[in-house]
N, C-alpha and C positions, 0 to 999 in steps of 0.2 A: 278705871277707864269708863264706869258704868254715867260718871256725870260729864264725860267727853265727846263730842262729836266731830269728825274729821269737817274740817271747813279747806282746805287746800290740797294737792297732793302735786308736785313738780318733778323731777326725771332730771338728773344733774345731764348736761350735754357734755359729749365726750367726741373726738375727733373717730373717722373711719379708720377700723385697723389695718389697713390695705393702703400698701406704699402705690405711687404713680398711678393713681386715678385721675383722669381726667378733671377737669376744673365743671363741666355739665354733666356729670354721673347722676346718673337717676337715682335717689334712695328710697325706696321703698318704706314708710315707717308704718310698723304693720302694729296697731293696736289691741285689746283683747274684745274691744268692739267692731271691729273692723268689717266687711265684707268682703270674702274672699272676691265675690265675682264681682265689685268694685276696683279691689286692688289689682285684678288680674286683667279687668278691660283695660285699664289704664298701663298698667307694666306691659300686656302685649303689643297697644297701640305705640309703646317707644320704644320698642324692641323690631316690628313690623315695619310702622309705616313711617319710622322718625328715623329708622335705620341706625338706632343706638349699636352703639357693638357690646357695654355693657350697664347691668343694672345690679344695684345690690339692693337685697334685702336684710331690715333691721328690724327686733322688737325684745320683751324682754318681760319677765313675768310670766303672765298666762299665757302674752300671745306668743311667745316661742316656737308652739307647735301649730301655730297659723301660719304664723312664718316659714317652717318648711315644710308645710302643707302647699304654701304658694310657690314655693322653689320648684318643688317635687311636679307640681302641672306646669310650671314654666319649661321644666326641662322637656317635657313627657313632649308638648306641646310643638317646641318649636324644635328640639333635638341638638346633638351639636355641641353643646354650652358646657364650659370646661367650669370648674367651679371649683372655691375656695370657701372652707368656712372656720369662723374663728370665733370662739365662746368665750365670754369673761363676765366681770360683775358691774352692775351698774348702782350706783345710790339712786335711791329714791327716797324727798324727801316729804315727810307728812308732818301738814299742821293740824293740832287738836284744838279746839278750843272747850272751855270749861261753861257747862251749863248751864253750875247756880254757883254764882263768882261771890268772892263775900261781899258785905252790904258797903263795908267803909272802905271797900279797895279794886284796883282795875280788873279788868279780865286776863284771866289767865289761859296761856296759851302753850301749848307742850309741842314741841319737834321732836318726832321721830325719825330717824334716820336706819334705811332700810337697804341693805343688801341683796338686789334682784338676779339669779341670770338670766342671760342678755346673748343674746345669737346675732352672728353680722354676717351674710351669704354673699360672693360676691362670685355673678354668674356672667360669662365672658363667651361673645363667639370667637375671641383671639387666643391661642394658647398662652396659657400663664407657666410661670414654672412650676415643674411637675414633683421639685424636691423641698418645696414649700409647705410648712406643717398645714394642715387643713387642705389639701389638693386632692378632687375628686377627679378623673379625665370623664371626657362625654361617652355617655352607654353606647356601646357597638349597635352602628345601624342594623335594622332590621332586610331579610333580602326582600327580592320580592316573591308574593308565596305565601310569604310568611304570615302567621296572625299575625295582627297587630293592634287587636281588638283590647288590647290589656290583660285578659288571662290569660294565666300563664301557670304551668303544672305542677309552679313553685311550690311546695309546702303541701302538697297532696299527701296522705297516707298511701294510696298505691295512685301505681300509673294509670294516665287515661288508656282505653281500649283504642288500637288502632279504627280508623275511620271504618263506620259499616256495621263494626260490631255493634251490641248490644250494650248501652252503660248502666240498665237495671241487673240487678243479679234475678239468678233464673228463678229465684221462688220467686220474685216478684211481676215477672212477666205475665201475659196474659195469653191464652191461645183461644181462638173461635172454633167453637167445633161445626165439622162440616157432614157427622151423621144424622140421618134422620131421627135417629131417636133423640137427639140433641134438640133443643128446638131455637137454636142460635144464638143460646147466650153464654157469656164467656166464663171459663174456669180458671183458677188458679194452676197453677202448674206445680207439682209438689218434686221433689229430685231428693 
């Protein structure tokens, strides 16, 4: 392959795998160049202000995990969105061409044919059915009260301290002393 260099690469098209989509379903095609915050003004504005009820997201290779990088804020974002997602293989096809072709003959040209996965998301403010392989329901609202800052005390090794308390451990806090022989700067605290 060291005298080959890729001069094409094509993506075989394949039909959405989500029965009764709409005929103006938005599809998101999310590449491994892509910009999230490109693809996401655009998916918000027709989910917002075009009042889409659904959009799917597709991509396939690298961009896989853009793809539900962009699900994941769509969800967070607008809330609600009942979702389907469905994984399979996509061809992709690459042309090589030959660099030093022989002298008395054409150039030569190699297709590889390539097996990518390939992610299809398909994010709904209408309930879908709930007994549909790939069926996620939309995350339980939050009350009010609540953070909803996005942290969250998931995956902590211990729990936070209730509100007030102290989140340094005590050797690491700091006290002022307030005698005179002190002359007001601070110690460690040792326990």
């Amino acid at each position: 392959m060291e005298n080959f260099r890729k001069v094409r690469t094509s993506e075989q098209e394949m039909p959405l795998p989500f029965p009764d989509l709409p005929p103006d379903v938005v599809e998101m095609k999310v590449k491994e160049g892509s910009k999230i915050r490109n693809l996401m003004n655009f998916a918000m504005a027709q989910m917002e202000l075009k009042g889409r009820r659904q959009i799917v997201f597709s991509g396939c290779g690298r961009a896989v995990t853009k793809t539900i990088t962009c699900v994941e804020i769509m969800k967070r974002k607008l809330g609600g969105l009942h979702q389907v997602t469905k994984v399979r293989y996509k061809t992709m096809l690459e042309v090589w061409e030959n660099q030093d072709p022989p002298p008395d003959g054409p150039t030569q040209n190699l297709t590889v044919h390539k097996n990518v996965p390939s992610i299809c998301i398909l994010l709904s403010r209408d309930p879908l059915d709930p007994n549909q392989t790939g069926y996620q329901p939309p995350e339980p609202r939050h009350e009010a009260g609540e953070d909803t800052s996005g942290s969250s005390a998931k995956g902590l090794k211990r729990p936070l301290p209730p509100p007030g308390e102290e989140l340094l451990p005590k050797k690491l806090q700091v006290q002022v002393s307030d005698s005179p022989r002190g002359s007001g700067t601070t110690a460690g605290q040792l326990d």
